[in-house]
Structures are given as C-alpha cells and as structure tokens.
C-alpha positions as a Markdown table, in Angstrom:
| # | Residue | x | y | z |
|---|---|---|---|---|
| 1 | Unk | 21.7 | -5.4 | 14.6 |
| 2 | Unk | 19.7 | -3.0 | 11.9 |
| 3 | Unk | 16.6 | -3.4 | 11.1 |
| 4 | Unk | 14.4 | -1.7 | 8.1 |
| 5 | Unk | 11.1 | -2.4 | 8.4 |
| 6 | Unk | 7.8 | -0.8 | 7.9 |
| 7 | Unk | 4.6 | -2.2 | 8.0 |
| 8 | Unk | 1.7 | 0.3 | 7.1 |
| 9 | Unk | -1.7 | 0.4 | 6.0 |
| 10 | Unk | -3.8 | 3.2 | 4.1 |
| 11 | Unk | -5.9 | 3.8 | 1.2 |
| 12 | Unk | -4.7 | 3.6 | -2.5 |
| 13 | Unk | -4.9 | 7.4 | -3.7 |
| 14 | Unk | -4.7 | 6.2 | -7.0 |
| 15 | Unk | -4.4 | 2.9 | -9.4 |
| 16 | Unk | -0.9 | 1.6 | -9.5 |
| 17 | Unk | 1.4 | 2.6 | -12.6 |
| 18 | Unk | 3.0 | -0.4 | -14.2 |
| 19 | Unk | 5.9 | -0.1 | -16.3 |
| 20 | Unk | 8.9 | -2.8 | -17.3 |
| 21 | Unk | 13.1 | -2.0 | -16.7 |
| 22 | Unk | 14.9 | -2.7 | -20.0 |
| 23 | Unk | 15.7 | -5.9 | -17.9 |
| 24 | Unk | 12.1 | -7.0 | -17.8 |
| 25 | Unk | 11.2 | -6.4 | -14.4 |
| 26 | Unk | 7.9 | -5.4 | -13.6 |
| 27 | Unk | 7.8 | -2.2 | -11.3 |
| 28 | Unk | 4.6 | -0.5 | -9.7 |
| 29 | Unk | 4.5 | 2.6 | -8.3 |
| 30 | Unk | 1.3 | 4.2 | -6.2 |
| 31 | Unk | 0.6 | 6.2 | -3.3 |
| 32 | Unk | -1.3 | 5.5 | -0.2 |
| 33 | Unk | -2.9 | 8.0 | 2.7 |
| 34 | Unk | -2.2 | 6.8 | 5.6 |
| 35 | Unk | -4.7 | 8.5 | 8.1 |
| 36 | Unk | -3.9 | 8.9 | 11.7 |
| 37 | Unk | -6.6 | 10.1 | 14.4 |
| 38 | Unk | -6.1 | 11.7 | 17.9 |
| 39 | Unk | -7.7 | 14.6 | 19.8 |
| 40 | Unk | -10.4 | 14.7 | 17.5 |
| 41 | Unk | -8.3 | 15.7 | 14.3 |
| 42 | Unk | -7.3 | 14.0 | 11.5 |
| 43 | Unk | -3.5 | 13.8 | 10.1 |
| 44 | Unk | -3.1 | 12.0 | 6.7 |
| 45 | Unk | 0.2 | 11.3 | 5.4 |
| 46 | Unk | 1.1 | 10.3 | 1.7 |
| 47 | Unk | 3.2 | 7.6 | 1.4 |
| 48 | Unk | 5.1 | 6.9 | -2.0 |
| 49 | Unk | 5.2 | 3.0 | -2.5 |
| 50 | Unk | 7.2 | 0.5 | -5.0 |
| 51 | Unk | 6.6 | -3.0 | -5.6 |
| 52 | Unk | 9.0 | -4.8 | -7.5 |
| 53 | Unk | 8.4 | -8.4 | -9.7 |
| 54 | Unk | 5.5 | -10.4 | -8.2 |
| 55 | Unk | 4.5 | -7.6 | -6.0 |
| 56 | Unk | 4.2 | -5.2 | -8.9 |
| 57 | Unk | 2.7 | -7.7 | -11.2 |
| 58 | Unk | 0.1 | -8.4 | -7.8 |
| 59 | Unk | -0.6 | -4.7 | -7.3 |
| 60 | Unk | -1.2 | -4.5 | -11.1 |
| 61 | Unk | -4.1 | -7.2 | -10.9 |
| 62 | Unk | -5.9 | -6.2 | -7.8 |
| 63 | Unk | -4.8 | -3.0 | -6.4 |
| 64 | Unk | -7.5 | -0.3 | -7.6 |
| 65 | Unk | -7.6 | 3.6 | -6.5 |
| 66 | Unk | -9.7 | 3.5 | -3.0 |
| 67 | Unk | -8.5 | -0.1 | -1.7 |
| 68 | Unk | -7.6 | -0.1 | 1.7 |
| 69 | Unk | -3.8 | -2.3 | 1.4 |
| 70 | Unk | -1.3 | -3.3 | 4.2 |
| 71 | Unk | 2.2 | -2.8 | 2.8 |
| 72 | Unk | 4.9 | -4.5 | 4.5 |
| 73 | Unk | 8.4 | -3.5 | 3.5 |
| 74 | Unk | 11.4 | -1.3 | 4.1 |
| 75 | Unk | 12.1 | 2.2 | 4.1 |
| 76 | Unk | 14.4 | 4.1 | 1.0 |
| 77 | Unk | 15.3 | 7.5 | 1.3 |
| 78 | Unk | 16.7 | 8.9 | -2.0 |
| 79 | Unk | 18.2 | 12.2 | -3.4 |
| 80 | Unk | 17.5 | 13.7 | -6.7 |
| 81 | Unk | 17.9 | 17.3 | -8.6 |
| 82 | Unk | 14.4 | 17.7 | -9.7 |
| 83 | Unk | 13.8 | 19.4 | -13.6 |
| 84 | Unk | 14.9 | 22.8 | -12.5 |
| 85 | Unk | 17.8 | 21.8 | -10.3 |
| 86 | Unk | 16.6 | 22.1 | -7.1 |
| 87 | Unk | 17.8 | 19.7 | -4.5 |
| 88 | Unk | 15.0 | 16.6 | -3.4 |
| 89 | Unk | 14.9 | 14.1 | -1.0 |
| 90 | Unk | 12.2 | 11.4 | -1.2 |
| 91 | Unk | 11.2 | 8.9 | 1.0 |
| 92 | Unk | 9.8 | 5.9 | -0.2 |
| 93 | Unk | 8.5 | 2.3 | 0.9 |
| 94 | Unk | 9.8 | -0.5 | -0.7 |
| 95 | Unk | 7.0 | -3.2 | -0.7 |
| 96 | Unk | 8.0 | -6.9 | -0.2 |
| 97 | Unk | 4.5 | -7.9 | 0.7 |
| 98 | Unk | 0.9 | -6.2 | -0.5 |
| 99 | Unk | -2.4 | -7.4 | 1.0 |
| 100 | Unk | -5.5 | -6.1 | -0.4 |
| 101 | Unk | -7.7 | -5.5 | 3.0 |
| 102 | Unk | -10.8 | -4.4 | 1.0 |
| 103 | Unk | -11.8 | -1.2 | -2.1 |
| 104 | Unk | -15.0 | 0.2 | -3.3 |
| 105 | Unk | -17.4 | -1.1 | -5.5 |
| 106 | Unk | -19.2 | 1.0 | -8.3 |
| 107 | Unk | -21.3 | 2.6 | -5.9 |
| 108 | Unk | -17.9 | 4.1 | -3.5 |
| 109 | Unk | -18.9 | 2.1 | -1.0 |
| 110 | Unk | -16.4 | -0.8 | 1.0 |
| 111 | Unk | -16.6 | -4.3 | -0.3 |
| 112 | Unk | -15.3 | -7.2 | 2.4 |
| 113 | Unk | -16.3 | -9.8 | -0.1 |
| 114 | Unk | -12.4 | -10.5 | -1.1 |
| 115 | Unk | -12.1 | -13.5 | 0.9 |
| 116 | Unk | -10.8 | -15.8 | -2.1 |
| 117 | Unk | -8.4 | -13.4 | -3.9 |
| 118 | Unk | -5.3 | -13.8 | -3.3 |
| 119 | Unk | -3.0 | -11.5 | -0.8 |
| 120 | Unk | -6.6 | -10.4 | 0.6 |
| 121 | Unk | -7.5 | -10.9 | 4.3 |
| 122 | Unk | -10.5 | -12.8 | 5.2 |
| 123 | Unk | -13.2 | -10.7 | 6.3 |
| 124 | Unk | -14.1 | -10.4 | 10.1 |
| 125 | Unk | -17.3 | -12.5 | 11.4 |
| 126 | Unk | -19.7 | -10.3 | 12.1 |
| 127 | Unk | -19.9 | -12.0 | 15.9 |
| 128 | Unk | -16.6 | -10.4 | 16.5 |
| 129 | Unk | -15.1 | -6.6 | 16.0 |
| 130 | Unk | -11.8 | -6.5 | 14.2 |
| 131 | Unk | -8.6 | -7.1 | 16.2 |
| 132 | Unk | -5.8 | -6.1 | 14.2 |
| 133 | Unk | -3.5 | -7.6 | 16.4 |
| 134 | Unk | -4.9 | -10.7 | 16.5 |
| 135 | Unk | -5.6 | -10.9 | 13.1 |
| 136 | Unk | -3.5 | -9.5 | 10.8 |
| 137 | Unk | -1.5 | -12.4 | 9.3 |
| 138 | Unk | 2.5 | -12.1 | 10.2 |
C-alpha cells in the first residue's frame, strides 16, 4: 500500500497569493516555517504550500502572514528549468485541509479568540496545557 501524507504545522511567512486557472479554479499559494527544537537550537524549515478550490478560497479569507496553520495534505516533488536554465527541483505540500490554529493581532501578539471561525481549533481551557495529541481534530 502507498501512502502520501503529511500533516504539518508552522507559521504563515506571508499572506496567501490568490490567483484563478483559465478553468476557474481558485489556487493559493504561501509558505510556512515550520520550526523544530532540540539540544537547545532552533531548525526552521520553509515549506511551499498549495491549496486548491475550497482550500484556496479558505486560505484566502482567513489565512494572514504570522498565523500559526495545521496543513494536512500530501507531498509533490516537481522539476522545472528555472529563467536561466538551470535545473530545479521543488518540493511542495499539497493542502487538502487548512486549520487556522491562531495569528497576531495589531499589536504582533497571538490571538486564541478564533473559536467560531471556521477551520479554527477551539482554544485550550486554561485548566488544562495543550495536548496535541489529544486534541488535534483527525
């Protein structure tokens, strides 16, 4: 059996480009740093991501440069001859599923208050640390 999935989190780097194919369909494209942690350093990876119809049209309306998303999709690796005809090969996720976890408000700062949008996760009760095993939503 194959199998090509990803499921990954980070921060928007910046606000989602929206165009339409000659078909119609809406495309986003943006990038996220995904930012890993261990022996006291810090390792961030850029991730290009594409979301397709309702997930572009999603990532249009609420995805902002600075949110923190969870992207679940698969993986494409593509090659291309970039303008001066140098071989490339880029690596890109394929998003089937966005979820706004939470972005900045005008002052940079994190806002949880996204309870009631729509592909958001509710925030965590104060009572209890986050657990995302327990509660991320798949």
């Amino acid at each position: 059996m194959n199998v090509n999935r990803i499921f990954v989190g980070g921060r928007v780097g910046k606000t989602p480009e929206i165009r339409k194919t000659q078909s119609g369909k809406s495309v986003a494209n943006f990038s996220i740093a995904v930012t890993e942690k261990y022996n006291g350093k810090e390792d961030v990876t850029w991730l290009n991501v594409t979301a397709w119809d309702k997930s572009a049209e999603f990532a249009e309306k609420w995805i902002t440069k600075g949110a923190r998303v969870l992207v679940v999709g698969k993986i494409q690796i593509r090659q291309y001859d970039d303008r001066d005809g140098n071989k490339r090969t880029s690596t890109d996720v394929i998003a089937q599923d966005i979820q706004v976890i939470d972005w900045p408000d005008k002052e940079g700062s994190v806002s949880r208050e996204n309870a009631d949008i729509p592909g958001t996760m509710p925030p965590p009760s104060e009572e209890e640390p986050f657990d995302p095993d327990r509660d991320i939503p798949f």
